[in-house]
C-alpha positions in Angstrom: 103.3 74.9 63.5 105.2 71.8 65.3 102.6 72.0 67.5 103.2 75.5 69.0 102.6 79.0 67.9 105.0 80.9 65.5 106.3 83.1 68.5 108.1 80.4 70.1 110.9 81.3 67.6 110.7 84.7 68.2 113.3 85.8 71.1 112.5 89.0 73.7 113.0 91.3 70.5 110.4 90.1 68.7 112.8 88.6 65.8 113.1 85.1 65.2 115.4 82.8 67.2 116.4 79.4 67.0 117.8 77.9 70.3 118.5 74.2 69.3 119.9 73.0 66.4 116.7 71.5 64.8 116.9 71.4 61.6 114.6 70.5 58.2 115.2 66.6 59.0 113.6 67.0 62.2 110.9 69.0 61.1 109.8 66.4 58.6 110.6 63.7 61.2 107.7 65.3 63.6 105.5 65.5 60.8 106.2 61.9 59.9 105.2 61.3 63.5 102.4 63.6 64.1 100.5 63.6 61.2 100.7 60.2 59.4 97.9 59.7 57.6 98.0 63.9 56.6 98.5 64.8 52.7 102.2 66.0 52.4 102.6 66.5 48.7 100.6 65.7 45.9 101.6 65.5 42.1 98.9 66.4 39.0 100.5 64.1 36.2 99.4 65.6 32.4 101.2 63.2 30.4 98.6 61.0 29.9 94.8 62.8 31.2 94.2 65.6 30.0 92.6 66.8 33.4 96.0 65.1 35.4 96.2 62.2 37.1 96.9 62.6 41.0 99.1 60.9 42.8 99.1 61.5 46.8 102.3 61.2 49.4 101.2 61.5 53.3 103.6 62.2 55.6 104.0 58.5 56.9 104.6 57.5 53.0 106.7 60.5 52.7 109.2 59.6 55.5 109.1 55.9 54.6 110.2 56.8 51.1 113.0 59.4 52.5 114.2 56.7 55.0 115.1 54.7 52.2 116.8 56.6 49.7 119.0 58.4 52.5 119.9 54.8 53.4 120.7 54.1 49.5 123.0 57.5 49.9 124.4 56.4 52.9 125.9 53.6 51.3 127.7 55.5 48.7 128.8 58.7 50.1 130.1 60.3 52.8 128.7 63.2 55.4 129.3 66.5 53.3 129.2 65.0 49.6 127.1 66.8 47.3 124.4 65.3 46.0 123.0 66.4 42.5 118.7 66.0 41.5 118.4 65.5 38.2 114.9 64.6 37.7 111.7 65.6 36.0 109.0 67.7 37.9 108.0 64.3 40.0 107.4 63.4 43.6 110.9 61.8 43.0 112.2 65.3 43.0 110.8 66.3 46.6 111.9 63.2 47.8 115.5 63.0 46.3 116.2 66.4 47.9 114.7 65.9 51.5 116.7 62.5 51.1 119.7 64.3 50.7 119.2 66.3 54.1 118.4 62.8 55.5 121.8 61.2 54.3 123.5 64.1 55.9 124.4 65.4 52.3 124.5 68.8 50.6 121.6 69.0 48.0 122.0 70.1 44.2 118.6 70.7 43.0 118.8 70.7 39.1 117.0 69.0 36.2 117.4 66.3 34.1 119.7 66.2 31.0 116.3 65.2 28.6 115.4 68.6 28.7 116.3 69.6 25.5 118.9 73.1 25.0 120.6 73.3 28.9 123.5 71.4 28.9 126.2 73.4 28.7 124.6 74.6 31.9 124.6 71.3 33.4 128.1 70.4 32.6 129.3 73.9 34.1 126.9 73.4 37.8 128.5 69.7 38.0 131.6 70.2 37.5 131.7 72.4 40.2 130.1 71.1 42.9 131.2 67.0 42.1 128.9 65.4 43.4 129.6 61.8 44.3 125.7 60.8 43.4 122.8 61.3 41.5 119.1 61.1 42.2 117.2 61.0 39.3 113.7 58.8 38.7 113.4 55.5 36.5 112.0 57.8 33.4 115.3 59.8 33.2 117.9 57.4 34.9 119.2 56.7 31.4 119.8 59.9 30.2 121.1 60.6 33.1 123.3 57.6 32.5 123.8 58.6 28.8 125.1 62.1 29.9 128.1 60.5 32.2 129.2 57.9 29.5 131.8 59.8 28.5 133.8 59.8 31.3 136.5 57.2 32.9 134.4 54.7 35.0 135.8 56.1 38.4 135.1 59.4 37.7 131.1 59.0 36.8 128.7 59.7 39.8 126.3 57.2 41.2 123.4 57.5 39.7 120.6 56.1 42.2 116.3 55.9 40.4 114.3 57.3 43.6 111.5 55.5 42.7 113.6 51.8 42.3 115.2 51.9 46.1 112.6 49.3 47.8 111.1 50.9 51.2 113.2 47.5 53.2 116.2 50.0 52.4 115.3 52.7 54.7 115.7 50.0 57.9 119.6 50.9 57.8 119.0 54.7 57.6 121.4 56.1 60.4 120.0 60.0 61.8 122.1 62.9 60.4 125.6 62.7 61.9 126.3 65.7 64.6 128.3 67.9 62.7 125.9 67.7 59.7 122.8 68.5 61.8 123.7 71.9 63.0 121.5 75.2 61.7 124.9 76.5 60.5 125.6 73.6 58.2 124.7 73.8 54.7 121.9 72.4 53.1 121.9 72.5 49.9 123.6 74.7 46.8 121.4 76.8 45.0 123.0 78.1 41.7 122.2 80.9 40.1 124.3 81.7 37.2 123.2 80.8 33.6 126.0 80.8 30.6 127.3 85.1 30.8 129.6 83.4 33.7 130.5 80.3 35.6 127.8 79.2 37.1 127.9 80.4 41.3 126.1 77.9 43.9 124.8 79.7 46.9 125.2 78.0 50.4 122.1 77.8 51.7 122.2 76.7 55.6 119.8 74.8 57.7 119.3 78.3 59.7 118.6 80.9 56.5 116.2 78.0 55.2 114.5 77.9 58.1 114.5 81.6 58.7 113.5 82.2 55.2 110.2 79.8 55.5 108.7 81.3 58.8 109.7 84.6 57.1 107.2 84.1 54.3 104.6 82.4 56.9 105.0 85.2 59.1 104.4 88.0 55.6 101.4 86.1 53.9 99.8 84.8 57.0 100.2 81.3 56.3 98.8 78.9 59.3 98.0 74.9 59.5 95.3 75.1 57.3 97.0 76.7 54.0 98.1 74.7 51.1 99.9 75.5 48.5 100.3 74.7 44.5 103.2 75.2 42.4 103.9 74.6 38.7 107.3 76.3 39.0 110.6 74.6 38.3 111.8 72.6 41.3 115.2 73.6 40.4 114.3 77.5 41.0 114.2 78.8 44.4 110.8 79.9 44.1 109.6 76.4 43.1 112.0 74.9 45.8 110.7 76.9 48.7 107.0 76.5 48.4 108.1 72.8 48.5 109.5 73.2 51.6 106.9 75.2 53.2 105.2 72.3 54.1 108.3 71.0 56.7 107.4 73.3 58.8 103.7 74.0 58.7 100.6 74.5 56.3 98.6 71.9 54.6 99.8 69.9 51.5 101.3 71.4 48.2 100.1 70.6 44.6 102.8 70.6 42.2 102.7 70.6 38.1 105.2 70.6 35.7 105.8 73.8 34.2 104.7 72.2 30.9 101.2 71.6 32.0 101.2 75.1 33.1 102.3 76.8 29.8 100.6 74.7 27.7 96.6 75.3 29.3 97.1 78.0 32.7 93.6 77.3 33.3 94.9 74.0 35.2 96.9 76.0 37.8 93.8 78.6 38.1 91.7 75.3 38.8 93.7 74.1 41.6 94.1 77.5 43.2 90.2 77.4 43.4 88.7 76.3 46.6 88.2 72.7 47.2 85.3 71.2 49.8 87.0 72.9 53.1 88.0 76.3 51.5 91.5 75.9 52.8 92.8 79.2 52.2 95.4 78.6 49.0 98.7 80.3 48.3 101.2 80.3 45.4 104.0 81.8 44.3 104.9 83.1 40.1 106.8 85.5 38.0 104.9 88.2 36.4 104.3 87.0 33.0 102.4 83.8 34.4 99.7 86.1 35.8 99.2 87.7 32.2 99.6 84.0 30.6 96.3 83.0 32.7 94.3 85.9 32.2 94.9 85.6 28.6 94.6 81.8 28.5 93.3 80.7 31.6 89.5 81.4 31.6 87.2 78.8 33.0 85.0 77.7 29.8 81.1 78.5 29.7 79.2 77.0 32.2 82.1 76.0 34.6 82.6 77.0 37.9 85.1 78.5 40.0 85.6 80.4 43.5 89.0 82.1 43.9 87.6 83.8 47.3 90.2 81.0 49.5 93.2 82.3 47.4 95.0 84.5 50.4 98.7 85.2 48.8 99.8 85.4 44.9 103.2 86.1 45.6 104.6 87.9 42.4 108.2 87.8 41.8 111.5 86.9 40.3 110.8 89.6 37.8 110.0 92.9 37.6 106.1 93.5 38.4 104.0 95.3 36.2 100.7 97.3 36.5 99.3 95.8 33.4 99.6 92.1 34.3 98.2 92.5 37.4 95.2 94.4 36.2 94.7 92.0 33.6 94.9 89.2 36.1 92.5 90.8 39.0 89.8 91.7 35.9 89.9 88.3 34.5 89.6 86.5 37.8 87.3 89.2 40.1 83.9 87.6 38.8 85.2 84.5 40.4 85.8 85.6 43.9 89.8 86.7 43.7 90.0 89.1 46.2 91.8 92.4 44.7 94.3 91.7 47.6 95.3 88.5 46.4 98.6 89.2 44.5 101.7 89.9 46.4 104.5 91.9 44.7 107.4 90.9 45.9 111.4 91.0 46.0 114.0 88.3 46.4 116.8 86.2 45.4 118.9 82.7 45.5 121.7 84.4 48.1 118.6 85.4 50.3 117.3 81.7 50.1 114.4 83.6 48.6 112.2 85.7 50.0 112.7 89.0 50.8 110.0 91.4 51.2 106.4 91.8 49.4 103.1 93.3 50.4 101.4 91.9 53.4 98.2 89.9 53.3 95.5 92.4 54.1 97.1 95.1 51.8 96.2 95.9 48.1 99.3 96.4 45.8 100.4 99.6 45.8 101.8 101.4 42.8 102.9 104.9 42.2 103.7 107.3 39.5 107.2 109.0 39.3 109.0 111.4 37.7 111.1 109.7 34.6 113.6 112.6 34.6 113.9 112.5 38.5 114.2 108.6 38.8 117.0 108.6 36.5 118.4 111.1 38.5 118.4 109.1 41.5 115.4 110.9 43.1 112.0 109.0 43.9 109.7 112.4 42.9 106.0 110.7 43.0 103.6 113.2 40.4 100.1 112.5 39.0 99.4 109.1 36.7 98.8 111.8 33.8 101.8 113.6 34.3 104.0 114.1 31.4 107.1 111.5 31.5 105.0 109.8 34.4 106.3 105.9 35.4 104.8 103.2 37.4 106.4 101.9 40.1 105.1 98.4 41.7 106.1 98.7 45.5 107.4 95.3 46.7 105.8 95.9 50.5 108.2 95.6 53.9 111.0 93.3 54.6 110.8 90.1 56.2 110.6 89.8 59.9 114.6 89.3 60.9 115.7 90.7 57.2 116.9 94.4 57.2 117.6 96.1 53.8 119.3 99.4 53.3 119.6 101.8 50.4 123.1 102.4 49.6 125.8 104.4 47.7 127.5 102.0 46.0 130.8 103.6 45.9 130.8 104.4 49.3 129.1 102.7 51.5 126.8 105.3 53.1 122.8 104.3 53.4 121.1 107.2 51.9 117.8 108.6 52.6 114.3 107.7 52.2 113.4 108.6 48.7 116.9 108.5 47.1 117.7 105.9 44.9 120.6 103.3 46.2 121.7 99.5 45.8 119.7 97.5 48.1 122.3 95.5 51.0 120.7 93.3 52.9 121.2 91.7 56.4 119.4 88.9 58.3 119.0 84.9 59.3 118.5 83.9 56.0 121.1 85.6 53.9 123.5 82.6 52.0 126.5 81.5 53.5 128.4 82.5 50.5 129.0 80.9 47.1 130.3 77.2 47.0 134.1 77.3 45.8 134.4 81.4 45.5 136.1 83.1 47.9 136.5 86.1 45.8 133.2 86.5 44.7 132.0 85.5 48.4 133.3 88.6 49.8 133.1 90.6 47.0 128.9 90.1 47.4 128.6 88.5 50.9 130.8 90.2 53.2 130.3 94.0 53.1 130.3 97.0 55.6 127.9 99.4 56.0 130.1 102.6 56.5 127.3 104.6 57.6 123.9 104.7 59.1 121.7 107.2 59.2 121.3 109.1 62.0 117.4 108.8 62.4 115.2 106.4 60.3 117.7 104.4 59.6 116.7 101.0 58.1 119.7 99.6 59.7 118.1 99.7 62.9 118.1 96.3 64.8 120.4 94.7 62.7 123.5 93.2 64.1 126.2 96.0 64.3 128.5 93.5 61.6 130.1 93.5 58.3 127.8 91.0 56.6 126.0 92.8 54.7 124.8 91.5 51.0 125.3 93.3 48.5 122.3 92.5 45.7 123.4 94.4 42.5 119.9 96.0 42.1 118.7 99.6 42.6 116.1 100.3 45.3 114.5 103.1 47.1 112.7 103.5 50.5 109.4 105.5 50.1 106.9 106.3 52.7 107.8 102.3 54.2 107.6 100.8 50.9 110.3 99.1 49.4 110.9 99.7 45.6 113.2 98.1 43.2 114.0 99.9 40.4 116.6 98.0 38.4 119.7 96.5 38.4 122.8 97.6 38.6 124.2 95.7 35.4 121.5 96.6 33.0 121.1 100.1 33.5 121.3 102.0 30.1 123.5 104.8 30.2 124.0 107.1 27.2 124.9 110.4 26.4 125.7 110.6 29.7 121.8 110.0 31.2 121.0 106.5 33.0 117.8 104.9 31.7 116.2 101.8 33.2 115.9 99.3 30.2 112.4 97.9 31.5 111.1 101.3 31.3 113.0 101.7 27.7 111.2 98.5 26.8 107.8 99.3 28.4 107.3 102.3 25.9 109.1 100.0 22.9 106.1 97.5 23.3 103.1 100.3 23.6 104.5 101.7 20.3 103.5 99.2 18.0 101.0 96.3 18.0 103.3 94.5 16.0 105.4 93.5 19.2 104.7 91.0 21.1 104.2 92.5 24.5 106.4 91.3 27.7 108.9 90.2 24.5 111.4 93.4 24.7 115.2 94.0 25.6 116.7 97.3 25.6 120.9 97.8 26.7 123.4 99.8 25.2 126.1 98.6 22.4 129.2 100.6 22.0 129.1 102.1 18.4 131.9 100.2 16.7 130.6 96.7 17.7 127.1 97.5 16.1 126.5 95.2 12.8 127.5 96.8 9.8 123.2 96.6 9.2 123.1 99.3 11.5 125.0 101.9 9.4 123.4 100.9 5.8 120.4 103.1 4.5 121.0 105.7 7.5 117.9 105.3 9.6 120.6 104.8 13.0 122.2 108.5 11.9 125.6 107.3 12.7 128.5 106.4 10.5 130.8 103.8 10.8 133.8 104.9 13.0 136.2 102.2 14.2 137.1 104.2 17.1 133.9 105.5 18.5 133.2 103.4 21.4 130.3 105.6 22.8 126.4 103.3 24.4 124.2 103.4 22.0 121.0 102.0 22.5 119.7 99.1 20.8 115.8 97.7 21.1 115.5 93.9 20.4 111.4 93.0 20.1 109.9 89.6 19.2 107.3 90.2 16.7 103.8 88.3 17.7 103.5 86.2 14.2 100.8 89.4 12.3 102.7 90.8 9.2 104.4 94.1 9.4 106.4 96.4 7.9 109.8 96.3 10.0 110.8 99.9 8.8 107.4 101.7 10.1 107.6 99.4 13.3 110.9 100.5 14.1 110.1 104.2 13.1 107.4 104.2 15.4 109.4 102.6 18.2 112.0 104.9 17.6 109.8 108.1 17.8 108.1 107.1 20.9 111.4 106.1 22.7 113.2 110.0 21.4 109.5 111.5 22.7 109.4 109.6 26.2 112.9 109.7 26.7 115.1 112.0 24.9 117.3 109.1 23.6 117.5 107.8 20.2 117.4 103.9 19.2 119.9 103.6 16.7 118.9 99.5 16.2 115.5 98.3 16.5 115.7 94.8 15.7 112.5 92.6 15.2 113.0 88.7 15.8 110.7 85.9 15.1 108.5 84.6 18.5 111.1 82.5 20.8 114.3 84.4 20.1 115.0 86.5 22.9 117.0 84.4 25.3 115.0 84.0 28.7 116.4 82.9 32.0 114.8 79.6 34.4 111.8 81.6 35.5 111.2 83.1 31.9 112.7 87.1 32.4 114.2 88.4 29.7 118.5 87.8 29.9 119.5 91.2 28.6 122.8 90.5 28.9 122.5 87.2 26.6 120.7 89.2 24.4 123.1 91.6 23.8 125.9 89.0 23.2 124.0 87.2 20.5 123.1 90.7 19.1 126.4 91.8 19.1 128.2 88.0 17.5 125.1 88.2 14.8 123.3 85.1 16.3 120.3 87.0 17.2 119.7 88.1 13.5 119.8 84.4 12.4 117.8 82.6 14.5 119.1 82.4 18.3 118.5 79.1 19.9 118.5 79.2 23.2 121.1 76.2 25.0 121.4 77.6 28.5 119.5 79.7 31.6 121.1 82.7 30.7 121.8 85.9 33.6 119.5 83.7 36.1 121.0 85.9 38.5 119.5 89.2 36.7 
């Protein structure tokens, strides 16, 4: 890595250190330098073969390329000025947003405005960060156009095609000005917000990218000779990571369009496979791609395939489930994937990313726990066949230079291992705050842990200070694991009992075949805004009652396309729900496939489900037109 060993950035504590202000630009400039001829990033085009089309950057092409459209940028704005990607999946994407580093410019990674149903998204991200240009590609530079013809002449963007700026550009490109090329500086704006709220950029610095990046080297073991392949969004901050990996070591990264992925998995299986020099291969997906692939992403008869390089699945953004990994390590074992392949993980935008997950030579580790107990706040482990037994997916050990303690809420105090707290984190690559909120800054950047505990605290090394992030989800500490449990926001709580609405929906989906699994939201609805459908032909047991305002619980499932009989598909998810959990379901609501509103990475928006279920949409026919809680 740069041509030293990872512990040159690690300081006399063993936690990472960065003494000069080096930042991704020069990174990419020693690569540019280094290793010319190298493969930086290479794009599989589907549009037109079915088996993709590749097209190849090396470094030397890659720094040519950034040279120039910096020096286009340089033109038009100033040091500071945001500068908004909207382009399709493309090497124009990885080189619009290094450009922007290279212009001494913040970075707006987003997508273009041709992709159908996320505008009002769009509008909401741009108008708050202004940006004073746009990179987009040749395809999309007219929709891009298109989308900023309705305003006044002086108030439209620039809009800039990657792919027209001639290479002869980048001889006027002037090196990041000082007070743009410190570690503190930001880098780019990550948002994370879809349409419940207005959509919140995170201020990711040159430091917490940097930090975040050896981070996940240091976790999954990733050296010079590890490459990488994505289909994720480039937008996402798990598809915008693993395309920065490469800045500051491991081999080249394949990316795909996340089309190509859904449409056949097996492509992103093929590319994981190992090629002539078995380069050991890592990636990065949220749980329902692994369960996509092992349903649809079989080699045919007769082809061949050896998963045995594939060192790191990392498994996030959503919660992680026993099933799809065990569907995924059955489909793929009689090809070589080792059993210690996928990675649960945890992490977010305002953390850069990454987190925590399992380390490379560990096995996933799940556990059973006691419902009852869980909801209780108490992490009670008890057999797999126990009676109100739940799995719980452990998300491994925090990053080198990342702490994370378990904490009450309300006031403050970390609590022990094995109770069950909001997770606050601490470390190098924890966002600056969110661009243009100051409120909601401190509110979630800029807390104080009021107490440690006195022995095995997990506050131990971090720096004795009052920025601490706050995460909104529910964790516990368990024999060194790290466990998230849910988030704050969706918990269901009625009667008076807290419920976690994945478990809710875990037992919704087993109760019927007739739901399409991975395709469940549960939440609670106060009883006078539940549709009048609710209270006709009395299977909810309630009454209409304009001033009972009491959670009820509601269960919205997509149905997989088989005929059914909604009443004996709700009866039976009802029963299962009152056996497993002592709570009744006074709604069960089946929707046709592609209802339930999903976020970026494809988890299910509870919260924008229960607004269209509550305003009637849902019941009609809800068409999706945003990235709904992204942040959930």
């Amino acid at each position: 890595m740069l041509n030293t060993e990872f512990e040159q950035f690690l300081d006399e504590t063993g936690n990472l250190h960065f003494e000069d202000d080096v930042t991704l630009v020069d990174y990419v400039e020693r690569n540019v330098r280094e290793q010319a001829d190298t493969l930086a990033y290479r794009f599989l085009d589907f549009s037109r073969e079915r088996d993709g089309e590749r097209i190849d950057l090396t470094w030397a092409q890659f720094g040519k390329r950034l040279r120039a459209v910096a020096a286009r940028l340089q033109q038009v704005t100033q040091p500071g000025d945001r500068v908004a990607i909207l382009a399709p999946q493309s090497l124009e994407y990885v080189i619009g947003f290094f450009a922007s580093l290279y212009a001494s410019n913040i970075a707006v990674p987003l997508f273009s405005p041709d992709e159908p149903g996320h505008t009002d998204r769009l509008i909401g991200v741009l108008e708050d960060c202004k940006p004073s240009a746009i990179l987009t590609s040749t395809k999309s530079a007219e929709a891009v156009r298109d989308f900023f013809a309705d305003r006044p002449a002086k108030e439209r963007p620039r809009v800039i095609a990657v792919d027209a700026v001639p290479d002869s550009v980048g001889a006027s490109w002037v090196p990041p000005v000082a007070d743009r090329n410190s570690l503190d500086s930001v880098a780019y704006l990550q948002y994370t917000s879809g349409s419940t709220r207005v959509p919140a950029g995170v201020e990711i610095t040159y430091r917490a990218v940097a930090a975040n990046c050896l981070q996940i080297y240091d976790t999954i073991e990733i050296d010079r000779n590890a490459r990488g392949v994505t289909w994720l969004p480039l937008f996402h901050d798990m598809g915008l990571l693993t395309v920065i990996l490469p800045a500051l070591g491991g081999r080249y990264v394949t990316i795909m369009s996340p089309m190509a992925f859904v449409r056949r998995p097996g492509r992103w299986i093929r590319e994981l496979a190992a090629v002539d020099d078995h380069a050991p291969t890592y990636a990065a997906a949220p749980n329902f791609a692994y369960e996509h692939a092992a349903l649809r992403g079989l080699p045919h008869e007769g082809e061949t395939l050896d998963l045995s390089n594939v060192i790191g699945l990392i498994n996030g953004s959503e919660p992680v489930t026993v099933s799809s990994m065990r569907k995924f390590n059955e489909a793929f074992a009689p090809y070589g994937l080792s059993p210690k392949a996928i990675k649960p993980c945890y992490g977010m935008a305002e953390a850069t990313l990454f987190v925590s997950a399992t380390q490379r030579d560990n096995e996933a580790l799940v556990r059973y726990v006691d419902r009852e107990k869980l909801n209780q706040g108490e992490f009670v482990p008890v057999d797999p066949e126990a009676e109100g037994a739940v799995a719980q997916v452990s998300c491994g050990q925090v990053a080198l230079s990342q702490w994370a303690a378990i904490v009450d809420p309300e006031t403050g105090e970390e609590q022990a291992d094995g109770r069950v707290g909001e997770i606050w984190l601490n470390g190098l690559n924890i966002g600056e705050g969110y661009w243009n909120k100051d409120e909601e800054t401190v509110e979630t950047f800029h807390n104080r842990l009021a107490k440690r505990l006195e022995s095995g605290s997990h506050a131990e090394g971090a720096p004795d200070n009052d920025r601490w992030m706050r995460t909104g989800d529910f964790g516990v500490w368990y024999e060194g694991d790290l466990y998230i449990t849910g988030r704050v926001k969706d918990l269901v709580i009625v009667d008076g009992r807290n419920h976690y609405p994945q478990d809710l929906e875990a037992s919704a989906q087993e109760a019927s075949v007739a739901i399409r699994p991975g395709f469940v939201a549960a939440f609670a609805v106060p009883a006078n805004q539940l549709p009048d459908e609710v209270f006709e032909g009395g299977f909810s047991g309630l009454t209409r009652d304009p001033d009972d305002s009491s959670e009820q619980l509601v269960i919205v499932a997509e149905r997989p396309g088989r005929k059914a009989d909604p009443q004996e598909v709700a009866d039976a998810v009802r029963a299962t729900i009152a056996g497993r959990h002592g709570v009744m379901a006074r709604d069960v609501l089946l929707v046709p496939n592609g209802s339930i509103p999903r976020t970026s990475s494809g988890k299910i928006a509870r919260r924008a489900t229960k607004a269209a279920y509550i305003d009637g949409t849902l019941r009609g026919g809800y068409q999706q037109t945003a990235f709904p809680d992204a942040d959930a």
